[in-house]
C-alpha atoms as a printed R data frame, in Angstrom:
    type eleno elety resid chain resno       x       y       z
1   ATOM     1    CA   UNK     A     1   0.000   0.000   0.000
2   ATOM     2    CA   UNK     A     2   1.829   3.221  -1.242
3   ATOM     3    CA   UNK     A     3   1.853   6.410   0.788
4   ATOM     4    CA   UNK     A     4   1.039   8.556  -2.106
5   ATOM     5    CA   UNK     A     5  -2.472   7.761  -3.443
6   ATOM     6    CA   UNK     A     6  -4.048   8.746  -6.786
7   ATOM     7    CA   UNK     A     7  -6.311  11.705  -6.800
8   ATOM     8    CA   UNK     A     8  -9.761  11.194  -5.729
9   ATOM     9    CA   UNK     A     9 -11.176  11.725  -9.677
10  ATOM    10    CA   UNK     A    10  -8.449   9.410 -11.516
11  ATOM    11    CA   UNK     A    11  -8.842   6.618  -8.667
12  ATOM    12    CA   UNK     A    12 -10.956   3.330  -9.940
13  ATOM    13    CA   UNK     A    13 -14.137   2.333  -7.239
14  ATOM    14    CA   UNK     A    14 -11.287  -0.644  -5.452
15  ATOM    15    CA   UNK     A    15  -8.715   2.362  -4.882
16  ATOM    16    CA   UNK     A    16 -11.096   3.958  -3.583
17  ATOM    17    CA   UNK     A    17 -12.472   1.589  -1.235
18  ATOM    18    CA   UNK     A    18  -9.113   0.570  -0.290
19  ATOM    19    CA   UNK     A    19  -8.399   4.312   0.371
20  ATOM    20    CA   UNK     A    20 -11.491   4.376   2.648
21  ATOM    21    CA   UNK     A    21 -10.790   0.970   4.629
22  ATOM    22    CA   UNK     A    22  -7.089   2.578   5.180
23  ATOM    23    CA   UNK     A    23  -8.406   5.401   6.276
24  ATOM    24    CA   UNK     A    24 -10.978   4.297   8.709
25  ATOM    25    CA   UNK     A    25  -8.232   1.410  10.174
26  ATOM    26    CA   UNK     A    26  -6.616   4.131  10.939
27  ATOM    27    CA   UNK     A    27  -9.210   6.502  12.277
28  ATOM    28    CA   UNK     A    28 -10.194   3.579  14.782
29  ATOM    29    CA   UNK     A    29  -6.563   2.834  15.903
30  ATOM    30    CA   UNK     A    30  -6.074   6.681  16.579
31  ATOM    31    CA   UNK     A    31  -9.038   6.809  18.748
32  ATOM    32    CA   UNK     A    32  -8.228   3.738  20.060
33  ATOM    33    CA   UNK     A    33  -4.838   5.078  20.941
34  ATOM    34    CA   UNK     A    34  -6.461   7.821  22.409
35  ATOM    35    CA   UNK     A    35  -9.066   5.846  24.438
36  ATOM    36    CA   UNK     A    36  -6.176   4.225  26.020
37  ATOM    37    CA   UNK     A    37  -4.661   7.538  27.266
38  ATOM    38    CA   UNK     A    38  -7.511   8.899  28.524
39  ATOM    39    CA   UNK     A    39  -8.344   5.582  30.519
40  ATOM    40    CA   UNK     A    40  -4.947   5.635  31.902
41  ATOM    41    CA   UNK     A    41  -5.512   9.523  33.205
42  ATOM    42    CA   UNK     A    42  -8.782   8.545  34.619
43  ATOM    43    CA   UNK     A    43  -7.122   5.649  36.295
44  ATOM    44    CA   UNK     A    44  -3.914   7.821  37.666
45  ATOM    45    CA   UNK     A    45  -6.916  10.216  39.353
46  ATOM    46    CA   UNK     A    46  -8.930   7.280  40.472
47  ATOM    47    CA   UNK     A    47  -6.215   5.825  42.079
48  ATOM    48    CA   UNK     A    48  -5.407   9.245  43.797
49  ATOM    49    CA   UNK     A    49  -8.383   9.823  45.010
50  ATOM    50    CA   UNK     A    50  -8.678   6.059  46.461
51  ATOM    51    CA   UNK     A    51  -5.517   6.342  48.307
52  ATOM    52    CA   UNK     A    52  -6.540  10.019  49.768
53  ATOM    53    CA   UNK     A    53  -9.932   8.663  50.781
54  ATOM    54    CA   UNK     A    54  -7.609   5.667  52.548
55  ATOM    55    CA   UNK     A    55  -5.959   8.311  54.277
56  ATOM    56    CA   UNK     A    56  -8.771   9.826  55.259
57  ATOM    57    CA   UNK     A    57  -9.899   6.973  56.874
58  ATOM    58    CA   UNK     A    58  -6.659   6.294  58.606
59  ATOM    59    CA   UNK     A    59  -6.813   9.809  59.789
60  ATOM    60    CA   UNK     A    60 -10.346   9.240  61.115
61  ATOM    61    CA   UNK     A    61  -9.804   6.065  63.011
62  ATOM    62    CA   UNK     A    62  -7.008   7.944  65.282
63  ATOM    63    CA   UNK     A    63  -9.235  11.195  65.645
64  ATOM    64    CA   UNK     A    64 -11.795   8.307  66.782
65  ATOM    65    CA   UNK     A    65  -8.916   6.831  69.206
66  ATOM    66    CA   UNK     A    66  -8.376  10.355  70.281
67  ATOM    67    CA   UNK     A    67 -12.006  10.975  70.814
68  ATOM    68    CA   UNK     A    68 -12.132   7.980  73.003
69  ATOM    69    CA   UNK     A    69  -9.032   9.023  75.156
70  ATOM    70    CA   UNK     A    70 -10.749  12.878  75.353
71  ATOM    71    CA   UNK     A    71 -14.100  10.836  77.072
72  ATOM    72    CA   UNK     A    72 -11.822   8.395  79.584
73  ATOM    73    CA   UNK     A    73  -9.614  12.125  80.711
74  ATOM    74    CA   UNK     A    74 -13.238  13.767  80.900
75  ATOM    75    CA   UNK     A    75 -14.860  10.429  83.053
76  ATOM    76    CA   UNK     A    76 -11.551  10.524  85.209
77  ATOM    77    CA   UNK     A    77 -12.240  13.955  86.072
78  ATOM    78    CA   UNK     A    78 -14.892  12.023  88.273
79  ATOM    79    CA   UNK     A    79 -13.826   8.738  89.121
80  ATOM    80    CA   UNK     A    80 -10.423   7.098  88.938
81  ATOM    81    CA   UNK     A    81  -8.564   6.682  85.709
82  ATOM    82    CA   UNK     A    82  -8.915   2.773  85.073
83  ATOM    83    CA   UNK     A    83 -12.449   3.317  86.188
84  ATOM    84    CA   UNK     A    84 -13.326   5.865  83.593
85  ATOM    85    CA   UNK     A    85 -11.196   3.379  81.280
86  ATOM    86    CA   UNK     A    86 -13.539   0.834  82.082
87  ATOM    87    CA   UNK     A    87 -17.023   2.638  81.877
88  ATOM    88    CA   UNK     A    88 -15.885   3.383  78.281
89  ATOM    89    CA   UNK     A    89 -14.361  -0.041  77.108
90  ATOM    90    CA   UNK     A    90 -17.718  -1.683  78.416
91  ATOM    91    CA   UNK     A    91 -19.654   0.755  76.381
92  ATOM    92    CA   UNK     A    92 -17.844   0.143  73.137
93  ATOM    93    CA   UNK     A    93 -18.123  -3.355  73.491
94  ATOM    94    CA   UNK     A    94 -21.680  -3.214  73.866
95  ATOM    95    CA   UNK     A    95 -22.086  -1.151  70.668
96  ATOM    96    CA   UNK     A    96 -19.862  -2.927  69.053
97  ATOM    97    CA   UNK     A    97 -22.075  -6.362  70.551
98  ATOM    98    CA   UNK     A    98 -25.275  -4.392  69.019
99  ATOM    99    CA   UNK     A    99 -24.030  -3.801  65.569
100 ATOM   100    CA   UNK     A   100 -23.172  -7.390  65.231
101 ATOM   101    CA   UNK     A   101 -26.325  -8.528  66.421
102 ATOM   102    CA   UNK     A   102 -28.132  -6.172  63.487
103 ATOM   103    CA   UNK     A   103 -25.344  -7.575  61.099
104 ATOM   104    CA   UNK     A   104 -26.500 -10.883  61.743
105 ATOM   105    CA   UNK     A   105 -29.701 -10.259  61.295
106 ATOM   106    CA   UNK     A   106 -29.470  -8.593  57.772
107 ATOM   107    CA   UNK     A   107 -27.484 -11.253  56.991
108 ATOM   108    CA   UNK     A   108 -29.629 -14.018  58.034
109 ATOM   109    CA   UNK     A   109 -32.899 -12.035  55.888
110 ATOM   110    CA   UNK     A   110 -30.690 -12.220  52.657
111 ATOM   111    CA   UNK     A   111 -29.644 -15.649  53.164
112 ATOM   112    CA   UNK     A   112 -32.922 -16.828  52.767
113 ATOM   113    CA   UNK     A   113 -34.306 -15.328  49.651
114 ATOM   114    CA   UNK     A   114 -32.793 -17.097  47.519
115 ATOM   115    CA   UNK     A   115 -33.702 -20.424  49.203
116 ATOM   116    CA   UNK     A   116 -37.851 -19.003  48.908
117 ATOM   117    CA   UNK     A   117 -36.829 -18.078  45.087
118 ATOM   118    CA   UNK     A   118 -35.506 -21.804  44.463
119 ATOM   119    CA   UNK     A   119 -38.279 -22.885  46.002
120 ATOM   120    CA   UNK     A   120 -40.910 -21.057  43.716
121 ATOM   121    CA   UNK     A   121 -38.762 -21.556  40.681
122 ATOM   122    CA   UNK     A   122 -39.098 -25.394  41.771
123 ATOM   123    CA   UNK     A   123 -42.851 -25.367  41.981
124 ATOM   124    CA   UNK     A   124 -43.130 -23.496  38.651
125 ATOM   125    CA   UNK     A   125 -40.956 -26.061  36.695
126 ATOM   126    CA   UNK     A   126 -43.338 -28.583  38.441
127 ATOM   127    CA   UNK     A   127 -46.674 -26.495  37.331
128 ATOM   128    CA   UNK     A   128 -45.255 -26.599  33.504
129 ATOM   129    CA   UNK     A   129 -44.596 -30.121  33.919
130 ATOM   130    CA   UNK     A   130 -47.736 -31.650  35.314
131 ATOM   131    CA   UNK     A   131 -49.984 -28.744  33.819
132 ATOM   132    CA   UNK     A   132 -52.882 -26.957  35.933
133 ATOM   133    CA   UNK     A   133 -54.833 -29.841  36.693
134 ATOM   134    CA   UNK     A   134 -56.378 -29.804  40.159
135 ATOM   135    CA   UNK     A   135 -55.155 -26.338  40.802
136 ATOM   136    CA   UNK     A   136 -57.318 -23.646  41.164
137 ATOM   137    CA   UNK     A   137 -56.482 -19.896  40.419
């Protein structure tokens, strides 16, 4: 295939649809090409953003651990230090107790819709099977 083509009014119908194949081969490999770089950008500021929102959770769970160490100073104000320690520990282990309890309980609800969805898939392969007879609507 030569780099210098024939003009457009000299060039037989198969020039020219070689011309146009060429042409649009290359078209779709540019874009292609240029699909490629933009998905790469996109990925170098998705992966930014991931690892700041990481950080931002990092940063969060030791405000948190700070948070809890401002409430044992502010109970020990009150009552002895490993006291106020206490109070607080007992109180995170019951939340933390209560969210599992919910947890398990979503869990168990989606665990057993797809056992009722087997179920009524089962009884409509046997209604196709064995027909409508003795059924009522």
């Amino acid at each position: 295939m030569s780099d210098q083509r024939p003009p457009v009014g000299e060039a037989s119908t198969g020039q020219l649809m070689t011309q146009a194949m060429e042409d649009i081969s290359t078209l779709i490999r540019d874009e292609l090409a240029l699909a490629k770089q933009d998905l790469a950008e996109s990925g170098k500021k998705v992966g930014m953003g991931a690892g700041l929102f990481g950080g931002a959770g990092v940063l969060a769970l030791y405000g948190l651990g700070a948070l809890i160490a401002t409430v044992i100073l502010g109970i020990a104000e009150g009552l002895a230090p490993w006291i106020a320690a206490g109070i607080v520990t007992i109180v995170l282990f019951a939340a933390a107790g209560v969210a599992a309890l919910l947890g398990k309980g979503k869990i168990s609800d989606v665990s057993q819709a797809p056992h009722e969805r087997a179920e009524s898939i089962k009884a409509d392969i046997d209604t196709v099977k064995h027909g409508t007879e003795g059924q009522q609507s």
